[in-house]
N, C-alpha and C positions, 0 to 999 in steps of 0.2 A: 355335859349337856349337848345336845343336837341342836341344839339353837344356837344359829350363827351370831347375832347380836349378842346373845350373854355370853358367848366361848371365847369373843374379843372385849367384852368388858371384864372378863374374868383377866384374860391377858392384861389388861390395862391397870388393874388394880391388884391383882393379889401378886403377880411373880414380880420376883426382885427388881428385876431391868425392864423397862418400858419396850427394851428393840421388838421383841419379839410381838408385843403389842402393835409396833411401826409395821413392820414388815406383814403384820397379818391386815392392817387397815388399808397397806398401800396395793396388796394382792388382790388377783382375778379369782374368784373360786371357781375349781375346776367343776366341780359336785357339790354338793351337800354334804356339812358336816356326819361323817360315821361313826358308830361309835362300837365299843367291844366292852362287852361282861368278864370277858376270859380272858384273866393276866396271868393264873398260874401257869408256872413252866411245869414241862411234862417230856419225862426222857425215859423212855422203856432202852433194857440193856438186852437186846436179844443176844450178840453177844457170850453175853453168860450160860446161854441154854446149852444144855450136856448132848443134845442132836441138834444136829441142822439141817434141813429140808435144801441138797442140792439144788442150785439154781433159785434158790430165794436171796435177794440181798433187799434189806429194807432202810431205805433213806425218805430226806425231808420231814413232814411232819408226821408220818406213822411213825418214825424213830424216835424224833424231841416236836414238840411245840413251845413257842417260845413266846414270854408277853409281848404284842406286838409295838406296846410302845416303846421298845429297844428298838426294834427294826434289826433286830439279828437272824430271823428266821430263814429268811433269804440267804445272808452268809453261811450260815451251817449249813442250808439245804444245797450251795453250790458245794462245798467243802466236800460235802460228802460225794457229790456226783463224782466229783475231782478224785476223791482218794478211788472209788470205782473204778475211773477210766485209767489212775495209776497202777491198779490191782489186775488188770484186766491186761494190762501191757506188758506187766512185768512178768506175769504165771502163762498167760494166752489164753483164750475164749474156751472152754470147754474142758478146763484143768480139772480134775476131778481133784474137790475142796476149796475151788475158786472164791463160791460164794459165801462161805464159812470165813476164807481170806478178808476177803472186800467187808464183810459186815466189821469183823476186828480195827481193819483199816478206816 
């Protein structure tokens, strides 16, 4: 729900442990409760493709989308920048098949 009264009475009575109920009566809201329709995870393999478009490498969430109530979306989208900037170090800027490299990586 987006409603901030029933999103802490929901805490308060249906999850296991109260804390989390404590912790949300004792908090400032920064916003207004948000809410998301889209949990499924979603991971294209480009990767897999038999060509690859020199100088295309695709990260973050054109690569995976991930349900945001993990909060991993973030991590994978550094990870990937990270293997990038490893890719990118190890071969050097303009290696012919870099970005073929990096999307594998």
């Amino acid at each position: 729900t987006s409603d901030t009264a029933a999103f802490e009475r929901y805490a308060r009575e249906e999850l296991r442990h109260p804390l989390i109920a404590d912790l949300l009566g004792a908090a400032v809201p920064e916003t207004e409760v948000s809410l998301t329709r889209a949990t499924g995870n979603r991971r294209f393999f480009y990767e897999r493709m038999k060509a690859w478009p020199e100088n295309l490498v695709v990260v973050g969430d054109a690569l995976t989308a991930l349900n945001p109530v993990y909060g991993h979306g973030m991590s994978v989208a550094a990870q990937g920048a990270a293997a990038l900037r490893a890719t990118v170090r190890r071969h050097g800027w303009g290696t012919p098949g870099l970005a073929r490299r990096a999307q594998r990586a």
